[in-house]
C-alpha positions in Angstrom: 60.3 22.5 43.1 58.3 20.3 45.1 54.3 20.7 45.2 53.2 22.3 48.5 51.1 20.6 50.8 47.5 21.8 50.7 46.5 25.0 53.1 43.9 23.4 55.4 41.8 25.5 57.5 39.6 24.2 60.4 36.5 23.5 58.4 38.6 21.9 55.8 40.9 19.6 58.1 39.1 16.4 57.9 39.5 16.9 54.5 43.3 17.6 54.3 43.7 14.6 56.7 42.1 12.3 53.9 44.4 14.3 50.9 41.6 15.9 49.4 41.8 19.7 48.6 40.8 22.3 50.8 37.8 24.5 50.5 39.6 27.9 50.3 37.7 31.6 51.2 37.1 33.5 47.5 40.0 35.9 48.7 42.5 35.8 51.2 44.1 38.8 52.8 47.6 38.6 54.3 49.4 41.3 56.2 53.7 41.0 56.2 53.0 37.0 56.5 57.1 37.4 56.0 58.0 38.8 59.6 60.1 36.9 61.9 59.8 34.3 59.1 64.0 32.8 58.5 64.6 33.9 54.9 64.6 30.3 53.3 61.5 30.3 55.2 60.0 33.2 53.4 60.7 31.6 49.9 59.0 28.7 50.9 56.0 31.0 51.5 56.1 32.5 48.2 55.5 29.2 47.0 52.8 28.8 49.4 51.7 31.6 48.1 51.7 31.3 44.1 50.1 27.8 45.0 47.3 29.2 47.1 46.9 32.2 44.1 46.3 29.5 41.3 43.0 28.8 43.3 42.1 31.8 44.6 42.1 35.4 45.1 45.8 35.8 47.3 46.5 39.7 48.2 49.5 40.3 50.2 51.1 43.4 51.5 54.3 43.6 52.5 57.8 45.1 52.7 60.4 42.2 52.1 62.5 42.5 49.4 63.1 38.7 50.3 59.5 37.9 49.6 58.8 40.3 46.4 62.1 38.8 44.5 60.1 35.5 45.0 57.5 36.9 42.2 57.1 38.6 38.7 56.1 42.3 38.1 53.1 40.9 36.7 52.6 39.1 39.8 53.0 42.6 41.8 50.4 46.1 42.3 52.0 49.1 43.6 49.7 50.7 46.3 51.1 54.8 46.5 49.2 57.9 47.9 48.4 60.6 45.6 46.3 63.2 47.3 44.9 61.3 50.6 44.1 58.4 48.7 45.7 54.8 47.8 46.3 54.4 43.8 46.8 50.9 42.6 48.8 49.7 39.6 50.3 47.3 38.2 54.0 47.4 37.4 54.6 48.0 33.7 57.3 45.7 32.6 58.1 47.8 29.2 59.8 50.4 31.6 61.3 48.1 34.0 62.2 45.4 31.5 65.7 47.5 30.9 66.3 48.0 34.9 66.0 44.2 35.3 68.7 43.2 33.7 70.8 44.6 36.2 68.4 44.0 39.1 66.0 42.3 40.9 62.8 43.1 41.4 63.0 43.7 45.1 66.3 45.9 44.3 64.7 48.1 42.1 62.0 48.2 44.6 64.8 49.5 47.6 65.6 52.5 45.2 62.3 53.5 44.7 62.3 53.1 41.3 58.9 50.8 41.5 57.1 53.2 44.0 55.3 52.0 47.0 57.5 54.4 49.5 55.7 55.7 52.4 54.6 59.7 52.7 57.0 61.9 53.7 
């Protein structure tokens, strides 16, 4: 894979434009960066993404199996609502491990064997 080009922000341009790396926030929040995204697009993204993540705090939500097969379940928090309130975790890969032989991540995900489904 080829390395990404560096994520310049406007206070970190001048910079860019001379190759050095960009100052980057302590956390960056990203809401379904994936929509209306092509889907070669999106995996492009996820490296984006990892790249970004090796620096930095990167938390994305989202609900593209596309974008979520781009990453390992260590990679990925579940967010469900138990009782009014969200309840992260992480994705135990002792009890998917057998599940993803068979499937991907964002499969397993689509049959709500992952969690993450919206309330009834």
């Amino acid at each position: 894979m080829t390395e990404s080009p560096p994520i310049c922000t406007s206070d970190s341009r001048a910079r860019c434009n001379r190759g050095d790396s960009p100052i980057l926030p302590s956390t960056i929040l990203l809401d379904e960066p994936e929509l209306g995204l092509h889907p070669y697009a999106i995996s492009l993204l996820a490296g984006l993404l990892q790249s970004a993540a090796a620096r930095t705090q990167v938390i994305v939500a989202t609900q593209s199996v596309t974008l979520i097969n781009q990453f390992t379940p260590e990679d990925i928090i579940v967010v469900d609502r138990e009782d009014k309130q969200s309840v992260f975790r992480h994705l135990d890969k002792k009890v998917i491990e057998n599940w993803m032989e068979e499937s991907s991540i964002g499969e397993l995900w689509e049959k709500n064997i992952l969690g993450g489904r919206p309330e009834e």
